[in-house]
N, C-alpha and C positions, 0 to 999 in steps of 0.2 A: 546704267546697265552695261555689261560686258558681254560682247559678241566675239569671241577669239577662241581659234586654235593652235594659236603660236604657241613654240616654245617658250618663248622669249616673255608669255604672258605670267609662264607657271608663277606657283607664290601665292601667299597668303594675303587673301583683301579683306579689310570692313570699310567702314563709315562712320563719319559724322556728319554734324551740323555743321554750316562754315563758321568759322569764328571760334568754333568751342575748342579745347581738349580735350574732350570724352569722345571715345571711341566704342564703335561696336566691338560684338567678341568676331575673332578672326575665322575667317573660313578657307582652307586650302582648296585651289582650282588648279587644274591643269596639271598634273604633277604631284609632287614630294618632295618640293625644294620648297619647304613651308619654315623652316625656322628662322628664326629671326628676332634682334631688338630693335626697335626702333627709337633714338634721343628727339625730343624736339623741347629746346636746341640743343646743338651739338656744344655749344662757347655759352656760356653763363659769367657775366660781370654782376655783382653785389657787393654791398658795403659791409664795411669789416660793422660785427656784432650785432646785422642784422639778419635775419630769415631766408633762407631761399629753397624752391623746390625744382627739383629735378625731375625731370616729366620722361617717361620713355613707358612703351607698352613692346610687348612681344610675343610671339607665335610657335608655334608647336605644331606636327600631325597632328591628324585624328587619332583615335587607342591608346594615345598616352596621357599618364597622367603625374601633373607636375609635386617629388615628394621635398625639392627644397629651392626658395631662391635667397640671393642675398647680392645687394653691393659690394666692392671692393677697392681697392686702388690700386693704381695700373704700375705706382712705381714697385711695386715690391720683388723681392728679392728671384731672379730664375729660376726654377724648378720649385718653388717654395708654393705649397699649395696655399689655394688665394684663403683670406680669412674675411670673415663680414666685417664688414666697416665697423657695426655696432659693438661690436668686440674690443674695439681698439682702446686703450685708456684713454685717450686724448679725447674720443669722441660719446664718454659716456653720459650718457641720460642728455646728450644732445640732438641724437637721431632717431626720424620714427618714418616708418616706412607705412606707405599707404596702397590702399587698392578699391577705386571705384568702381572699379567694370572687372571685368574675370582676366582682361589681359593685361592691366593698369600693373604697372613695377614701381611708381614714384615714387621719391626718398625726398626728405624734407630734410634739411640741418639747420639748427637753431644754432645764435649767439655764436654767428663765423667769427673764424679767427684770420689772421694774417696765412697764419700755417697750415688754415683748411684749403690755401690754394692746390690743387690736385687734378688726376683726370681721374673719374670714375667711371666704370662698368659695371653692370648687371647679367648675371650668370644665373642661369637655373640649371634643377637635376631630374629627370625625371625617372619613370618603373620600370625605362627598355638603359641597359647595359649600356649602350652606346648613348644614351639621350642627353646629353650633357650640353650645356652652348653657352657662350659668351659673346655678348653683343657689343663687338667694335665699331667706330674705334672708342665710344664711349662719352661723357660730357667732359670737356674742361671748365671749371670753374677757378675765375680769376677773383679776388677778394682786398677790396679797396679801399681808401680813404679818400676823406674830402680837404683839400688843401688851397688855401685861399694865396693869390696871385696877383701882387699889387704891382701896377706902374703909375707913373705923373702922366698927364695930359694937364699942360700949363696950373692952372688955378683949382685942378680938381684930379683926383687921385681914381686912376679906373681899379676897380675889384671885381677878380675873375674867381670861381667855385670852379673847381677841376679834379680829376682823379684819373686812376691810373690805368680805366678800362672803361668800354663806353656801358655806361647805365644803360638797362634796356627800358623799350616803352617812354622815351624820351620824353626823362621826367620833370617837371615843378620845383623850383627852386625858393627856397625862403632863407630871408637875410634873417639877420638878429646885430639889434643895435645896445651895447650892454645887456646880453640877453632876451630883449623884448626887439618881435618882428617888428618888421621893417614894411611899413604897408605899400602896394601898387609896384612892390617889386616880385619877377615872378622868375626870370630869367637866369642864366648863372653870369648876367655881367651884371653891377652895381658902378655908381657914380658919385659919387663922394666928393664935395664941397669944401673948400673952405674955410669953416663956419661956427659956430661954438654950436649952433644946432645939428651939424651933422658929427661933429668931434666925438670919440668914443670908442670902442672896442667891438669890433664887427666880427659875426662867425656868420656861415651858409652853412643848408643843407637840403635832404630831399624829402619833399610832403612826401608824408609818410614813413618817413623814419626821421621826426624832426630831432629825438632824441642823437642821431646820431651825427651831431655837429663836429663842422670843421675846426681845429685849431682859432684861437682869434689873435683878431693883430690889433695894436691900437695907430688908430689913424686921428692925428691932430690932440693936441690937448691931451697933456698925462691925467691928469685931474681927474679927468671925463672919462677912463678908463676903467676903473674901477667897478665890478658889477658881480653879482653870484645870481643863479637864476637857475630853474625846476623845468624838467618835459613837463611834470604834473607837480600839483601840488598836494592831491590825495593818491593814496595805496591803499588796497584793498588787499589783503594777504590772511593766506589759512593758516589756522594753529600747527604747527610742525614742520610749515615749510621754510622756505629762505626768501628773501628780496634784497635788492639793488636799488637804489637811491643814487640818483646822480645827479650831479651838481655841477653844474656850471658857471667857471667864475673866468674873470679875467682885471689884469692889473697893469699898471704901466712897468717899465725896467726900473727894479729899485734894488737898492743895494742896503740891506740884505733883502733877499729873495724870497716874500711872502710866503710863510704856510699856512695852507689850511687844514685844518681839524673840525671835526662834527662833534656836533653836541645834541642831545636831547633836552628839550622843555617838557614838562610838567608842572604845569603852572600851578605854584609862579619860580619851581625852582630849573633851574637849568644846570646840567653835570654834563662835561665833555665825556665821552666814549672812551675809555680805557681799549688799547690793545691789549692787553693783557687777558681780556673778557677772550674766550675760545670763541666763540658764536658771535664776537664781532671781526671786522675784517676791512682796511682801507683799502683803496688801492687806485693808481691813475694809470690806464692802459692807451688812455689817447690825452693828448694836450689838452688844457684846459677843461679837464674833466676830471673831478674826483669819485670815485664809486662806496658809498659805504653798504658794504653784504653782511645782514643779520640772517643769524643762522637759527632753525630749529624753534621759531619762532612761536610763543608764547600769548597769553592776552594780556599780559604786564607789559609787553613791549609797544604795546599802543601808547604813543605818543608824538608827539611835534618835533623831527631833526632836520637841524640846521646845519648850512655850514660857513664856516666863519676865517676869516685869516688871524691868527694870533699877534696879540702885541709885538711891534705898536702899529699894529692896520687893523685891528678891529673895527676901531670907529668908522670906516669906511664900509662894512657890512652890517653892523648889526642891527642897524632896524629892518633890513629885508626876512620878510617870513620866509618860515621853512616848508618841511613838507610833513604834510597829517596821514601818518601809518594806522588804519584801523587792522585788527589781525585778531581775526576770527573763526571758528568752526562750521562746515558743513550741517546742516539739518536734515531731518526730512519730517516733510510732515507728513500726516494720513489722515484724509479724507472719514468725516464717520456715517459709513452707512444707517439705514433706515435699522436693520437688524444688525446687531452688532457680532461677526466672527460666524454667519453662518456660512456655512462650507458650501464653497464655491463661489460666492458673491464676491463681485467684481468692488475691488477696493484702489482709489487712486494716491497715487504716492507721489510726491513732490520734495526737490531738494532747494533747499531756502539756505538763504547765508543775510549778516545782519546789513552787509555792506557788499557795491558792486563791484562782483570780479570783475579785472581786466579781459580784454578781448574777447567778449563773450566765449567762454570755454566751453567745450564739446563735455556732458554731463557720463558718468558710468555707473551703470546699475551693478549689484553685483546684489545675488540672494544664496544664502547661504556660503560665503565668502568664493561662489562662481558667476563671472559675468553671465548679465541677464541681454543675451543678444540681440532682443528686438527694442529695448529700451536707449534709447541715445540721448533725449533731451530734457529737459529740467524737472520733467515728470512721467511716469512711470503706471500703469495699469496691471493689476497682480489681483489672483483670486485670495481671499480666505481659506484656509485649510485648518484641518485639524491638527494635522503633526508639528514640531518645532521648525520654526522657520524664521528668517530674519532678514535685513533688507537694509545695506547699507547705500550711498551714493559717495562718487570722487569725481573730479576733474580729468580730464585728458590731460597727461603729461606729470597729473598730482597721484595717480593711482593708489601708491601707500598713504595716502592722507585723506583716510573715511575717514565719514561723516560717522558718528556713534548710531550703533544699528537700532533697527525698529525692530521689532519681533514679537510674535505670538508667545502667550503666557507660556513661561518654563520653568522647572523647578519650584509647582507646585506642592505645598505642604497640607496637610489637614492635621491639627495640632488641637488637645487639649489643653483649654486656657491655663485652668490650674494642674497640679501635680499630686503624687497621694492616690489612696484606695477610693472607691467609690462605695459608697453602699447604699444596700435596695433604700428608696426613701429619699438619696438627697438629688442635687440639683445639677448638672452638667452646663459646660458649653464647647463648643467643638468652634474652633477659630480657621478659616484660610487664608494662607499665604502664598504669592506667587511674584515671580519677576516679569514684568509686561512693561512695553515701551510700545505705544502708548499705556498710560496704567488701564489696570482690568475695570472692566465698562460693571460686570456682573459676576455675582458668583451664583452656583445650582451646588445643592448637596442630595447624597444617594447613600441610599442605605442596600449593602449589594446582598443578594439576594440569589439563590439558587434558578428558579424561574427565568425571574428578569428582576433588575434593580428597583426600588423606590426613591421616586423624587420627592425629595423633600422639602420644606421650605425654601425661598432662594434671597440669600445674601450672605455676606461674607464671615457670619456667626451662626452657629445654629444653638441653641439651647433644647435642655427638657430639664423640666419640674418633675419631682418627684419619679427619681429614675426606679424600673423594675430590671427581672430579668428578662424583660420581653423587650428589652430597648440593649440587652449584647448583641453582639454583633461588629460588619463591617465596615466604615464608613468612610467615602471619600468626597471631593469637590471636584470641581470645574469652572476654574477662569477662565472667562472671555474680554477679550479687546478684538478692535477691528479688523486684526490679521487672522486671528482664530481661536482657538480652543486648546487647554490641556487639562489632564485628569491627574490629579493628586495620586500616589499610592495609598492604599489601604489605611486606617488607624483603628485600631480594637477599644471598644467602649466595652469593657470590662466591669461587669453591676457585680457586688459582692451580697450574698444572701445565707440566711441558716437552711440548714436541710425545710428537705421535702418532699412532699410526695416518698416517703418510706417505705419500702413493704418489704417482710421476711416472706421468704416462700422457699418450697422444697426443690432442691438441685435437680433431684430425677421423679419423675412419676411413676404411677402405680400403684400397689398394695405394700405398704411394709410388714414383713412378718418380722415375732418373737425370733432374735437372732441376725435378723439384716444391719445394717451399717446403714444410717441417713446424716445427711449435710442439710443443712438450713445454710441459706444465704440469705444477705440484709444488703439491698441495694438504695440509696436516694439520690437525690438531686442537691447540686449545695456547692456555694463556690466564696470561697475557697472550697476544695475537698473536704470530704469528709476525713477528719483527723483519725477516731476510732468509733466503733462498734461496739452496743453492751447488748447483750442477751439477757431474757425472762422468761421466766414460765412463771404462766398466771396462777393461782393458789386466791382462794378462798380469804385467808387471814391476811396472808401481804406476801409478793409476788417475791418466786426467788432472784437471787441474782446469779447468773450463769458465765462461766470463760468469754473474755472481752475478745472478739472478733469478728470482720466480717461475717465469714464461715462458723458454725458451729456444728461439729460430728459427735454423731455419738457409734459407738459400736457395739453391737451384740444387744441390741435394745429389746425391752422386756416391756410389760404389761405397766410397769412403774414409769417409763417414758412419755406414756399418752397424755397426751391434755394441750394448752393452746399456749402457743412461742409468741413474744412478739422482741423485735430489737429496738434499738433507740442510735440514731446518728448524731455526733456531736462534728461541730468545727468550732473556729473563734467565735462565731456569731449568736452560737444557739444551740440547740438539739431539739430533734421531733422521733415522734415513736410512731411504729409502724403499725397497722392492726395483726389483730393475733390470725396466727396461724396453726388448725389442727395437725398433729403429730398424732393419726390413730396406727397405733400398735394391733397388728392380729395375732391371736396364741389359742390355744386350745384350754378347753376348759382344767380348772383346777379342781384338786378333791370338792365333790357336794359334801352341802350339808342337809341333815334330813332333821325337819321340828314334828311336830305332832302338834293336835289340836284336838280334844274331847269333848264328842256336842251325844248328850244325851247316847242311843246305842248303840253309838260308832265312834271310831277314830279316824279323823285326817292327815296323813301323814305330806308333808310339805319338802320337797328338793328345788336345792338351789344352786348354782356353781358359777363361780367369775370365769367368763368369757368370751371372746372376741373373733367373731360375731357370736350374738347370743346363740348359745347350746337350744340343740334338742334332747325330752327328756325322757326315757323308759325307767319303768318299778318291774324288777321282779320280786319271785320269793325263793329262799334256795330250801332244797328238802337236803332228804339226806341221800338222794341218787343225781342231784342235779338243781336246777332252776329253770322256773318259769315264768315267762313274762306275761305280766299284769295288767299294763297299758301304756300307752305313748301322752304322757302328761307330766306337769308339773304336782300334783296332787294324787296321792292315792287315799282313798275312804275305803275303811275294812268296818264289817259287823265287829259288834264287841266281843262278840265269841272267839274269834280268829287267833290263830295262834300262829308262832312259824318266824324266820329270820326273814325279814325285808332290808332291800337296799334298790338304788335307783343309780342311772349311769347317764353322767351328762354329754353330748356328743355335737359336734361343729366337724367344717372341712378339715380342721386342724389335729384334731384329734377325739378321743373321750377317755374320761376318769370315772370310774365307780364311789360309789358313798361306802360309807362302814355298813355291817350289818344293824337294823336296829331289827329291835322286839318286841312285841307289844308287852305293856306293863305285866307282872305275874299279880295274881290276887284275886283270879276270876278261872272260871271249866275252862275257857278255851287257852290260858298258857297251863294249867296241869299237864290237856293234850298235847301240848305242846313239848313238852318235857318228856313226856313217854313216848312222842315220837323221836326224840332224838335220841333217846337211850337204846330204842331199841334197835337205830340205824347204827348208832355206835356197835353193840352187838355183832350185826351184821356184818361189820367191817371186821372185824376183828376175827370172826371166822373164816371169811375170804383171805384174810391174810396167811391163815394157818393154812388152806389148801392150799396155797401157791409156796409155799416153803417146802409142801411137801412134793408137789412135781414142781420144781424149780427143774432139776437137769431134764424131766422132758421137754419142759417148755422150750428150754435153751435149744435146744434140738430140735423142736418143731419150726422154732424162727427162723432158724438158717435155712429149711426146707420152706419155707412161705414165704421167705424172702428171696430166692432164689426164682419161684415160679411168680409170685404176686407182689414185686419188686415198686408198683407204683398202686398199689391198693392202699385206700387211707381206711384210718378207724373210724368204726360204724359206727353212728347216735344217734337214740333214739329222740330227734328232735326235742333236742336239751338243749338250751343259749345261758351262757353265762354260767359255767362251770367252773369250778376253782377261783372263785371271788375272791377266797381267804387263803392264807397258808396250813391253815389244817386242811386246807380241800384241796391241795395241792400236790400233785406224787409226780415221780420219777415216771418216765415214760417203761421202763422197765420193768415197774410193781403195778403195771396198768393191764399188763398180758394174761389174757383168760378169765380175767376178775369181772362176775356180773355181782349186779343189782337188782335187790326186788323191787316189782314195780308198785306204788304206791299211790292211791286213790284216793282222791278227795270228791268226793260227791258232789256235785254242782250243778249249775242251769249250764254252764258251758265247759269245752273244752280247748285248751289252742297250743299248740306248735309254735316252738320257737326255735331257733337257731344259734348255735353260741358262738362269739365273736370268735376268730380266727386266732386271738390270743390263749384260747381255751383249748384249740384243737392238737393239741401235744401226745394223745396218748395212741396207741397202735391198739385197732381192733378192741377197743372198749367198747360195750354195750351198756344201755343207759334205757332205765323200764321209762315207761310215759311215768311222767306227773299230773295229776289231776287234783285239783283246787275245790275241796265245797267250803260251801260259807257254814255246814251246820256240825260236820265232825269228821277226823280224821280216822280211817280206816286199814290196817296192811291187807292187801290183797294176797 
């Protein structure tokens, strides 16, 4: 606890534990004189080609925030802005900067060199303009070797292990006598007899970097000098990376000057190492040490290397074993839940290798080729999802050397097995395919569907027997494995069938009349399309055949058009015909005709007329001032005595047509009377004709005075219908002025009034006597 208001106090404080280097995050008191680095230590001694870290933490105000830091070295050029260590060639893929607590700066450098001796500093930048620092005066680090220091003492030879800066943590010393330790010595002095038992080639160095041995000397006895010897004798290395193999040999002074060269075994053949090979590499950076570096490593390259002095000192090495390179790939494995890839379910991932890495290495998750930041060590916890995802593992400091990814099913297919048309009747299979690491646990197929989809059978085929049209449609899958799910795109099951379901029917509704224009249309079902269309009209003896088309028009259609369509749809498959369809034509009646029928003292006279809809039918009779109607029927019965011109007039909304005059038979009293009345009506006309020739000019002269005053006056009739039936009963509106008629009487049980169609009404101021109808004799009044 701090109790102070000195100046002298200001500055940034935290904490630890005694003993550790972790540090709390820093808090400024007293002031704003907070920035700062802090080294501990400031002098760093390590041995050349081993590890060391550099430990410093540092401080900042409150409000700021730090946007870069890096190390540097202190020799570089003045005014030359500083560059990150990590930048530097010499130092690549050798330094990695760490951070355990928020204010941790450490920087680690692997595999020192002699020339990594240097002072280094630690600078950050932060968000304020001014926030920039550099922490002096920085670490030195010194970078050593271990060099053995012989003198006599009478009958025994002292051996000193020494270097050129003091090792920190005042370390443990191991001899090596040809190679193999030296037991109950621990110290860096050694005492050496002698003896044929102590005779030999001696190197020292520091537990824990035993690889990195000193020089050796041979002490007593050349003979006994002789030796090659391994840190290890197994390596454990990834497919794609590099390793180092080194070998330690030592030899007495001979002339010529032993080499060694490395060889691979593959039992039982053994081949020296070509330089010439790119991806191999010899090289001896310290005494008594040869390094052979394979590059880009493969799993051919597992094998047994040795290394040997060539003729003539082989014999002198070659029964000591070498060293066994296994070199292998990253894994990962995955965990198989209870349900396989249901979304969200907690699935466990582990990275596995067939053989043990060196130094136990720091594990890195990466999902979707982005580190997974709460994953650090050999296994891994991750949900199931449905979307694509994947999931590799690396090593710290192996980064580019994944593991081959895990991933949820991708590039899902839904594929018909076979190839070719389908049709109604045969047999389908519908196959899935997908890419899944692990492979897909399940497959589900769906028939998609407007609503919601159909699930359908689930495995990695689907079949149907005897396919219809009820089975097109869209269909896709769904692989599952333990990471997740994915859905195939769509695949069309395309059934092929002949028509169906045909029907012609009329384009437009309503009535069609005598004179309208109508379309028939012929639509079906049918896949392939339907290729063409044939039209019919049904007939009694055998149906016509009509213009081949969907559509078929007719224009200005008559009474001949009526009766019942049907079409017929063809494809490759087949053809089906539609039911018929009525084409009723409307039109007004056509000329009647009039029969007769003679039952004992009467006559039945019978009217008929083609039309649509069927006619209503009135009989008059015409005299010789007019006609009269008889009755509203198809039938007229007269007494046998009757005489006179009948005719009957068929009528619908469309129009009406009159029949010809008929007459009853002559051979009997009543057509005589018959004849004598028309003679005498004849007569009568012919005199009426002769007075109007004679005042023609006054008439002319009257009209234009009557026309003048009584300009919308029509001509009088004396309830007369159906006047001028024939062309002898037809005059000029002109020979129609002034002209009467006598009226004429037929003596009867009744009398009736009728009115004459509006086609009759032509003539100006004509008068017209009553007719009256007896059944017993015709009389002029």
């Amino acid at each position: 606890m701090l109790h102070s208001t000195s100046v002298s106090d200001e500055g940034s404080y935290s904490c630890s534990v005694y003993g550790s280097r972790q540090h709390s995050p820093a808090v400024c008191v007293l002031g704003k004189q907070c920035w700062g680095v802090t080294y501990t230590p400031k002098h760093v001694c390590a041995l050349k080609g081993s590890s060391v870290d550099l430990f410093c933490s540092y401080k900042y105000p409150g409000g700021h925030t730090v946007t870069e830091s890096f190390w540097f070295i202190t020799e570089q050029q003045v005014g030359v802005e500083a560059v990150d260590v990590r930048e530097e060639e010499e130092y690549e893929g050798r330094v990695q900067y760490r951070q355990s607590s928020q204010n941790d700066c450490s920087m680690t450098i692997t595999h020192l060199r002699e020339s990594d001796a240097h002072t280094y500093r630690f600078r950050f930048h932060t968000d304020s303009t001014a926030g920039k620092y550099t922490g002096r005066p920085g670490v030195s680090l010194s970078v050593t070797d271990l060099k053995i220091t012989v003198s006599d003492r009478s009958s025994r030879k002292h051996l000193i292990c020494s270097s050129t800066c003091t090792l920190p943590n005042n370390p443990t010393y191991i001899w090596y006598r040809n190679g193999q330790p030296v037991y109950n010595q621990n110290t860096y002095r050694l005492y050496v007899y002698d003896s044929s038992e102590d005779a030999g080639s001696y190197s020292c160095a520091v537990r824990g970097y035993e690889e990195l041995r000193s020089p050796a000397i041979c002490v007593y006895g050349k003979d006994s000098c002789w030796s090659v010897t391994y840190v290890t004798q197994n390596i454990c290395a990834l497919i794609g990376s590099s390793v180092d193999i080194h070998g330690y040999y030592t030899f007495p002074d001979q002339q010529p000057t032993p080499q060694p060269a490395w060889y691979a075994r593959l039992h039982p053949q053994v081949k020296e190492l070509s330089h010439a090979d790119d991806r191999v590499e010899v090289f001896s950076h310290r005494a008594n040490v040869n390094t052979l570096s394979l590059k880009h490593l493969t799993e051919s390259d597992s094998a047994e290397y040795l290394l040997r002095f060539k003729a003539p000192y082989m014999i002198h090495t070659e029964s000591s074993a070498g060293v066994s390179l296994s070199v292998m790939g990253l894994k990962v494995n995955v965990d198989s839940p209870a349900v396989p890839g249901s979304e969200g379910q907690t699935v466990t991932l582990s990275c596995s290798s067939t053989c043990t890495l060196p130094y136990n290495p720091t594990y890195i998750w990466y999902k979707n080729g982005q580190r997974v930041s709460h994953c650090t060590s050999v296994s891994c916890s991750v949900s199931a999802v449905r979307d694509a995802v994947s999931y590799s593992c690396a090593t710290e400091g192996n980064e580019n050397l994944l593991s081959p990814p895990v991933y949820a099913p991708r590039n899902t297919r839904a594929l018909m097995v076979s190839s070719g048309e389908r049709v109604e009747g045969d047999s389908v299979t519908l196959t899935c395919s997908s890419e899944a690491n692990p492979p897909v646990l399940t497959y589900s197929w769906f028939k998609q569907r407007a609503a919601a989809d159909t699930l359908l059978p689930t495995d990695q085929n689907y079949s149907i027997s005897n396919i219809s049209s009820q089975h097109i449609g869209l269909y896709y899958c769904t692989a599952h494995n333990q990471l997740g799910q994915h859905n195939s795109t769509t695949t069309l099951l395309d059934v092929l069938y002949p028509p169906r379901n045909t029907r012609a029917l009329m384009v437009s509704s309503g009535e069609r009349v005598e004179g309208d224009s109508v379309t028939l249309t012929c639509s079906s079902e049918a896949n392939p399309p339907v290729l063409n269309f044939s039209w019919f009209k049904q007939r009694a003896a055998a149906d016509t055949l009509l213009p081949t088309g969907q559509n078929y028009s007719i224009s200005n259609i008559s009474s001949q058009h009526s009766g019942l369509y049907y079409c017929t749809a063809h494809n490759q498959l087949g053809q089906h015909n539609s039911t018929t369809t009525l084409l009723d034509v409307l039109y007004p009646p056509r000329v009647p005709s009039v029969t007769d029928r003679v039952s004992g003292d009467s006559v039945t006279l019978l009217c008929y007329s083609d039309s649509n809809p069927i006619s209503n039918y009135s009989w008059y009779k015409k005299t010789g001032s007019g006609v009269i109607l008889l009755g509203n029927s198809t039938n007229l019965t007269l007494a046998t005595g009757a005489v006179g011109l009948f005719f009957c007039t068929a009528q619908n909304q469309f129009g009406s047509m009159d029949s010809s005059e008929y007459s009853v038979p002559t051979g009997n009293p009543a057509g005589t009377y018959a004849a004598s009345g028309v003679t005498v009506g004849l007569f009568l006309t012919l005199t009426a004709v002769c007075l109007w020739m004679r005042r023609g000019s006054a008439a002319v002269s009257r009209r234009s005075e009557e026309a003048s005053t009584n300009h919308d006056s029509a001509p009088v009739y004396d309830n007369i219908s159906a006047l001028a039936k024939t062309s002898d009963s037809t005059v000029s509106s002109d020979d129609q002025d002034e002209v009467h008629y006598s009226s004429v009487h037929f003596t009867h049980s009744h009398t009736q009034e009728v009115q004459l169609p509006k086609a009759l009404n032509q003539g100006e101021e004509v008068e017209y006597a009553t007719v009256n109808i007896t059944k017993t004799k015709v009389s002029p009044q």
